[in-house]
C-alpha positions as CSV (number, residue, x, y, z in Angstrom):
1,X,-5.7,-14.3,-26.1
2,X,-2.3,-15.3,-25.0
3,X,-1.5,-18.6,-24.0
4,X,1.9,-18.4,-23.9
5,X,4.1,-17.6,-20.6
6,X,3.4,-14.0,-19.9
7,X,6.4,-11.4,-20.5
8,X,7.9,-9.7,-17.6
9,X,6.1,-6.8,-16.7
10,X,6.6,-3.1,-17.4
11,X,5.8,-0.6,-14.7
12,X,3.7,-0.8,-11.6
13,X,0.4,-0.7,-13.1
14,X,-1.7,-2.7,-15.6
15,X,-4.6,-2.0,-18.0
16,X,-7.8,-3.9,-18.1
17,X,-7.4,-4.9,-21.7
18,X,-3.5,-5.5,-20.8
19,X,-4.8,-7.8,-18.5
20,X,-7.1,-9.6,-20.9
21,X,-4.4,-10.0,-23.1
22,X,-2.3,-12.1,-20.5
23,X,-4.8,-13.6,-18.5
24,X,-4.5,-16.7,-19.7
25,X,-1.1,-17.6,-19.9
26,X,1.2,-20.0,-18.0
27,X,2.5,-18.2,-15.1
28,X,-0.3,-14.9,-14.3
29,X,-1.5,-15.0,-11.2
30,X,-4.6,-12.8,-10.7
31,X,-5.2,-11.6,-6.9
32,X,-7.8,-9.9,-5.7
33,X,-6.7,-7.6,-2.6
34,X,-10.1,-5.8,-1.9
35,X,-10.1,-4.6,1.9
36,X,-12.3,-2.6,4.4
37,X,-12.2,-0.4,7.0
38,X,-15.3,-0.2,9.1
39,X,-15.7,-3.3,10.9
40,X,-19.8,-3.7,10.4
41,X,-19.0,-3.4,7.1
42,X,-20.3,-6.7,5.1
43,X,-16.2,-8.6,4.2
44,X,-14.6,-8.4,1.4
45,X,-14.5,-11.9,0.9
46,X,-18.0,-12.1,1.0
47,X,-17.6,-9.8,-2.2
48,X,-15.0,-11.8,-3.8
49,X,-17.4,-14.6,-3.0
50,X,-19.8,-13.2,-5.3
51,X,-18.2,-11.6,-7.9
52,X,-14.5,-11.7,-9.3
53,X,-11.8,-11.4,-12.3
54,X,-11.6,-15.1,-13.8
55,X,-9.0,-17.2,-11.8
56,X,-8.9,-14.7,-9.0
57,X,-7.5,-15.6,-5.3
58,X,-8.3,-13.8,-2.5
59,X,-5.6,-12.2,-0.6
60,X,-6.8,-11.5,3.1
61,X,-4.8,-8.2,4.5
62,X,-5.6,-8.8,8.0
63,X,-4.9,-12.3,7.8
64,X,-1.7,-12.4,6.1
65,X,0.0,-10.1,8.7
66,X,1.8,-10.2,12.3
67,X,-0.8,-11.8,14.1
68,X,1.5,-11.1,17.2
69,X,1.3,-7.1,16.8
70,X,-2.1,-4.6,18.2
71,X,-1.9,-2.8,15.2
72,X,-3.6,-3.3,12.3
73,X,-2.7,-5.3,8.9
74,X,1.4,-4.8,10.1
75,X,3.6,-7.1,7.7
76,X,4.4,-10.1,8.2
77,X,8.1,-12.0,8.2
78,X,9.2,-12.7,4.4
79,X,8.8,-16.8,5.6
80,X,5.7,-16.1,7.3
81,X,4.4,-14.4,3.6
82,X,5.7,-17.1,1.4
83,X,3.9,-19.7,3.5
84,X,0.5,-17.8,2.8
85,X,1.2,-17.0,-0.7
86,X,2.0,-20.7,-1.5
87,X,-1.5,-21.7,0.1
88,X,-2.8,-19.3,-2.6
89,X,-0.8,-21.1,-5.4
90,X,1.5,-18.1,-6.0
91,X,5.5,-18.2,-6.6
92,X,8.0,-15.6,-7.5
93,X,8.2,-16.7,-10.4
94,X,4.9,-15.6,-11.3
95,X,3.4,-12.6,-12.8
96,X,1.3,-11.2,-10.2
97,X,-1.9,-8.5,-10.8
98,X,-3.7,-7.1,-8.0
99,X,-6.6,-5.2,-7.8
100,X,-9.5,-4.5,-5.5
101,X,-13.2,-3.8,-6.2
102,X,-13.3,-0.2,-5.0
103,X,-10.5,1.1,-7.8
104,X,-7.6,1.8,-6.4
105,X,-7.8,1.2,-3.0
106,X,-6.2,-1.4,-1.1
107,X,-4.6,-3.0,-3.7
108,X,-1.2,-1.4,-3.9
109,X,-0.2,-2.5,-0.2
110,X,-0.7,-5.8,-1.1
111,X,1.6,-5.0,-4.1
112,X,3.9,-3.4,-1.9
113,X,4.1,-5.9,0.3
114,X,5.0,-8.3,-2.5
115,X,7.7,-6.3,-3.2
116,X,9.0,-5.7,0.0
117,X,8.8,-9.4,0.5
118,X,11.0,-10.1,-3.2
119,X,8.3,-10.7,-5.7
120,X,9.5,-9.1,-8.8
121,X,7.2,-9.5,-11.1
122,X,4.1,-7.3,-9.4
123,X,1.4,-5.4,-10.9
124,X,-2.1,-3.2,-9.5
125,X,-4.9,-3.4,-12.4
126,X,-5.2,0.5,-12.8
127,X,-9.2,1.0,-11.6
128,X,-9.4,-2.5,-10.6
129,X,-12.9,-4.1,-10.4
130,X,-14.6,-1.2,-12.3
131,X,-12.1,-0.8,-15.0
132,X,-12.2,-4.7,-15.2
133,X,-16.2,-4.4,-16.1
134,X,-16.1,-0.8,-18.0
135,X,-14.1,-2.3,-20.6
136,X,-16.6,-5.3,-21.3
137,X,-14.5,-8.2,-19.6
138,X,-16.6,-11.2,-18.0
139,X,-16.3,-11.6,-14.2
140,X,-16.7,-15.4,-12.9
141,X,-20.5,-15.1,-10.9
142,X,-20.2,-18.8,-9.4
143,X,-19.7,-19.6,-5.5
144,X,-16.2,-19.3,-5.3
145,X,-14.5,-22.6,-3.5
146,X,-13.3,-22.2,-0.2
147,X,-11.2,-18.6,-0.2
148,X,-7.1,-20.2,0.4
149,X,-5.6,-16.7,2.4
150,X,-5.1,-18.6,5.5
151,X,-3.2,-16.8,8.8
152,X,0.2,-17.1,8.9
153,X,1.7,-19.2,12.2
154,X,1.7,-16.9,15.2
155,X,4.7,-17.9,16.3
156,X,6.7,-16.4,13.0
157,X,5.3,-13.0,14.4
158,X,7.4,-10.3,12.5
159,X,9.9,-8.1,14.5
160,X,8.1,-4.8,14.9
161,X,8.8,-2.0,12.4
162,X,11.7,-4.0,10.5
163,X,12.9,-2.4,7.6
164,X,13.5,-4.7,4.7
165,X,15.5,-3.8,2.0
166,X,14.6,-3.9,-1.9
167,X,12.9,-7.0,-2.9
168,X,14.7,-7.9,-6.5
169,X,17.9,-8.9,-4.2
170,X,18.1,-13.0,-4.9
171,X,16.3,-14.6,-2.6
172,X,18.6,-16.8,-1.5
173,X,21.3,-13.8,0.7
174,X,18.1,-12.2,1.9
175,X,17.5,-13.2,5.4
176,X,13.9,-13.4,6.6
177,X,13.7,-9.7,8.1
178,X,16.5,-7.6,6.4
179,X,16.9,-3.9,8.8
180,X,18.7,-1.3,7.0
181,X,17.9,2.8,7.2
182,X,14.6,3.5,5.8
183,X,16.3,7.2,5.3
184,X,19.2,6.2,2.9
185,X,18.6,3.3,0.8
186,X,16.7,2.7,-1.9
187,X,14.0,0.2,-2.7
188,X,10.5,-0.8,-1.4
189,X,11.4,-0.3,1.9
190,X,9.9,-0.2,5.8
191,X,9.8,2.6,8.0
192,X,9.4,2.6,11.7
193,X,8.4,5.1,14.2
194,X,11.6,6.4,14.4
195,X,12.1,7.6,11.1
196,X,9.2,9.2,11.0
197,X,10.3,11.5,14.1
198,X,13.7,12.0,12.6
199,X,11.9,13.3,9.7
200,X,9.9,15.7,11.6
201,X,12.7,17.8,13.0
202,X,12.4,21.2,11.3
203,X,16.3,21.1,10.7
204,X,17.8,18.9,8.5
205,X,15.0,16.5,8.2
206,X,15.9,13.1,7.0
207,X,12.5,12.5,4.4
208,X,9.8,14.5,3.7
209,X,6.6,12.9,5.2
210,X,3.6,12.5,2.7
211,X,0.2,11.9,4.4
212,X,-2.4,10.4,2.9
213,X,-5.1,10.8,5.1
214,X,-8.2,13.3,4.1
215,X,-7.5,16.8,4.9
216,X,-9.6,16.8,8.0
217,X,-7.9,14.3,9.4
218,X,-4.7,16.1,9.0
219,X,-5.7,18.9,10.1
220,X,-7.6,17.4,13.5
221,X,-10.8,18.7,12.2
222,X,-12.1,15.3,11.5
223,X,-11.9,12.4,14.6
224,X,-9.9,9.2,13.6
225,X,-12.3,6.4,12.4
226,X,-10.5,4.1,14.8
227,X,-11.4,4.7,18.1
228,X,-8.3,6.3,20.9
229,X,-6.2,7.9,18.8
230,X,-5.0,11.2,19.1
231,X,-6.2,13.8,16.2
232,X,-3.6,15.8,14.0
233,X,-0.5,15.2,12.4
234,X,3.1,14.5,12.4
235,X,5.1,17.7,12.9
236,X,7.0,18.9,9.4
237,X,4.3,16.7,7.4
238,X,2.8,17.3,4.5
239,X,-1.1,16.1,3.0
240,X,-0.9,14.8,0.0
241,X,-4.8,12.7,0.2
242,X,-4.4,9.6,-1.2
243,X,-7.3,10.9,-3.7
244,X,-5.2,13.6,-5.2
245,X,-3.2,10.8,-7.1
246,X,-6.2,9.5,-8.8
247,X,-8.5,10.4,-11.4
248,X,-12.5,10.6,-10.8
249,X,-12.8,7.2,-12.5
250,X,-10.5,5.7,-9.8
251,X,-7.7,5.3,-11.6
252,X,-4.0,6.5,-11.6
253,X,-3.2,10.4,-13.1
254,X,-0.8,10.4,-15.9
255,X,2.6,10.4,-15.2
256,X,2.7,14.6,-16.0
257,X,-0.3,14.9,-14.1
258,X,1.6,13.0,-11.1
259,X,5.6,14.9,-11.2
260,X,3.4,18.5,-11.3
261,X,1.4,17.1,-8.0
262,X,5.0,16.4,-6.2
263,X,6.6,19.1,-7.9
264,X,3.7,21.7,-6.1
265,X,4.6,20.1,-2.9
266,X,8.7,20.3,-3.2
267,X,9.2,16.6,-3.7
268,X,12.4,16.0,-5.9
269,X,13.3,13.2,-7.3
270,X,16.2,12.5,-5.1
271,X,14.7,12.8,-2.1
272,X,13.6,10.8,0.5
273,X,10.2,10.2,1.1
274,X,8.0,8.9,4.0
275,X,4.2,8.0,2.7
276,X,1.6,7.5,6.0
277,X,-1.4,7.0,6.5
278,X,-4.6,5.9,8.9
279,X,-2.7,2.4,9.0
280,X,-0.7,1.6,5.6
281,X,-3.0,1.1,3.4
282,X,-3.8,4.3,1.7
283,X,0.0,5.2,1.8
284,X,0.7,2.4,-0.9
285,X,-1.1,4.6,-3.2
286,X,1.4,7.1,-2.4
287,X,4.0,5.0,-3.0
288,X,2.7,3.7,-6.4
289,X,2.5,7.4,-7.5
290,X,6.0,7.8,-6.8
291,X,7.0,4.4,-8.5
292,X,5.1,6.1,-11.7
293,X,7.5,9.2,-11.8
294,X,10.8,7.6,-11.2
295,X,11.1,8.7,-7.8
296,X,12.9,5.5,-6.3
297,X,13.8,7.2,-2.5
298,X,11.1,5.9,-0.6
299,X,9.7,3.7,2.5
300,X,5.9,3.7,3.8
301,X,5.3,3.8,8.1
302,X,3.6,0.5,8.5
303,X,2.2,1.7,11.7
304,X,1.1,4.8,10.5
305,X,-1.3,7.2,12.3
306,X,-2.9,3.5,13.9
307,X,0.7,3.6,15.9
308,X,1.9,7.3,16.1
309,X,-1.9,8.2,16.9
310,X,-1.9,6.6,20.6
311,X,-2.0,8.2,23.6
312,X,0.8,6.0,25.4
313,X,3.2,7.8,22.7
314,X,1.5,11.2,23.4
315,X,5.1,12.3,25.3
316,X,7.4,11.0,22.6
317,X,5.3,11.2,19.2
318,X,4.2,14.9,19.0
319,X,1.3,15.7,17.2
320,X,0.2,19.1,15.9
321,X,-2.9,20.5,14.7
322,X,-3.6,22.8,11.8
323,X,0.0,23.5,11.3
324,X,0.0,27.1,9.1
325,X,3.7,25.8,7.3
326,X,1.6,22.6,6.6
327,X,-1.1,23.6,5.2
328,X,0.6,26.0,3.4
329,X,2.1,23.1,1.7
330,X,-0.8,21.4,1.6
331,X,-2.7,21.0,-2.2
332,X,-6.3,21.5,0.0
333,X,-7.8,18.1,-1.7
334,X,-10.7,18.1,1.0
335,X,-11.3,14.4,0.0
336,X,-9.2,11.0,0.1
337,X,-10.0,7.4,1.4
338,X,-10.6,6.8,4.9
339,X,-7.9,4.2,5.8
């Protein structure tokens, strides 16, 4: 096993025996960034508690996030992250793996957010917790001490629906909470509300808006799982459920398995993209998909459907249901995770 300082990484994704391999050495940070959605459900932390990869923090989603905003998990400030990351003992200098213990899941927001935040050097453990044990690797079983992810300050609440540029700019000319147009720049970017409804004109959209929700949901056959939000979609969206990038196994497709997915729906390389969801999380997956093929156009709607869902925006956000252009787009994956 490695001892050594850990190379840069390659790629968004990681291997379970990759991870072995590096595990050790000076500089890996391993973070575990399981998350759930229904609210009686047992915390993950009380999981990670239990049951974790070797040298594992926990990162809390709901913790490390704009305590000031009513929506869910919504980022933070970039000070307002480093001061919760540090409390976790991790730098930018560090190689950083993330995973969660339901596959791919939650983990890739919290490796987009390191990336939108300037953490180069970010990896998700392709199939997380169940890869980690399907390949014969040793999980730590001992109480864990107390977990670190503490809430950021409330009064650094972030700005809603900044838009923050490309994380591998030095640190040192990025301001806390850089706004640029999600619709034209490159990078691991932000996306407000009102790129989303520039992208849903039916003329000269600005991105193409990928939903990751089930089909259901899209559809408004299915209610939302969070109680008062309106049911349907985004007009000019398309469902791309957040399962339809993954393997049975929980893992990520091949890369040829993943251009032929976008390629079905019309997504070129060149164009921009707007991943959504229930409320960021499941877009990340999107996102990571994307990352895997090259496409580099893209931003995720932090708010997502927990935002463009509510029925104080029901005269400005239009909704529609069962849209026949949509699903004609649509690759009728009936199944996808629920956030």
């Amino acid at each position: 096993m490695n001892q050594g300082k850990a190379h840069a990484h390659k790629g968004p994704l990681i291997s379970a025996h990759a991870l072995s391999e590096i595990i050790s050495a000076q500089g890996v940070k391993v973070i575990d960034g399981s998350w759930r959605l229904a609210p009686a459900a047992a915390p993950a932390s009380a999981a990670f508690e239990k049951r974790r990869i070797p040298g594992a923090v926990f990162f809390d989603l709901d913790a490390i996030a704009d305590q000031a905003s009513d929506l869910p998990h919504m980022l933070p400030t970039r000070a307002q992250f480093d001061d919760a990351v540090r409390r976790l003992g991790v730098t930018r200098n560090d190689t950083i793996i993330i995973y969660d213990d339901a596959g791919i899941f939650s983990a890739p927001r919290v490796w987009w957010t390191f990336r939108v935040m300037g953490y180069p050097n970010v990896q998700v453990l392709d199939g997380g917790l169940p890869a980690w044990c399907a390949a014969g690797h040793v999980l730590d079983e001992q109480m864990a001490e107390a977990i670190r992810s503490l809430p950021p300050e409330p009064e650094c609440a972030a700005p809603s629906h900044a838009v923050v540029t490309d994380a591998v700019v030095p640190d040192a000319v990025v301001p806390d909470a850089v706004v640029t147009d999600a619709a034209s720049m490159p990078g691991f970017k932000v996306a407000g509300k009102e790129h989303v409804l520039e992208a849903c004109q039916p003329t000269d959209p600005r991105a193409v808006i990928l939903d990751a929700r089930p089909s259901a949901r899209f559809l408004g056959n299915a209610p939302e799982p969070r109680p008062g939000l309106r049911a349907g979609a985004m007009p000019n969206a398309i469902n791309l459920p957040s399962a339809s990038v993954l393997t049975e196994a929980g893992t990520m497709r091949r890369r040829t398995d993943l251009v032929e997915v976008f390629d079905q729906l019309g997504v070129v390389s060149g164009e921009n993209v707007i991943a959504t969801c229930g409320s960021g999380v499941t877009a990340a997956i999107l996102i990571l998909a994307l990352e895997l093929t090259g496409h580099g156009h893209h931003a995720l709607y932090d708010g997502s459907w927990a935002e463009w869902g509510l029925e104080k925006y029901a005269a400005t956000l239009p909704v529609v249901t069962a849209c026949p252009t949509q699903v004609a787009r649509n690759l009728g994956h009936q199944n996808g995770h629920e956030a």
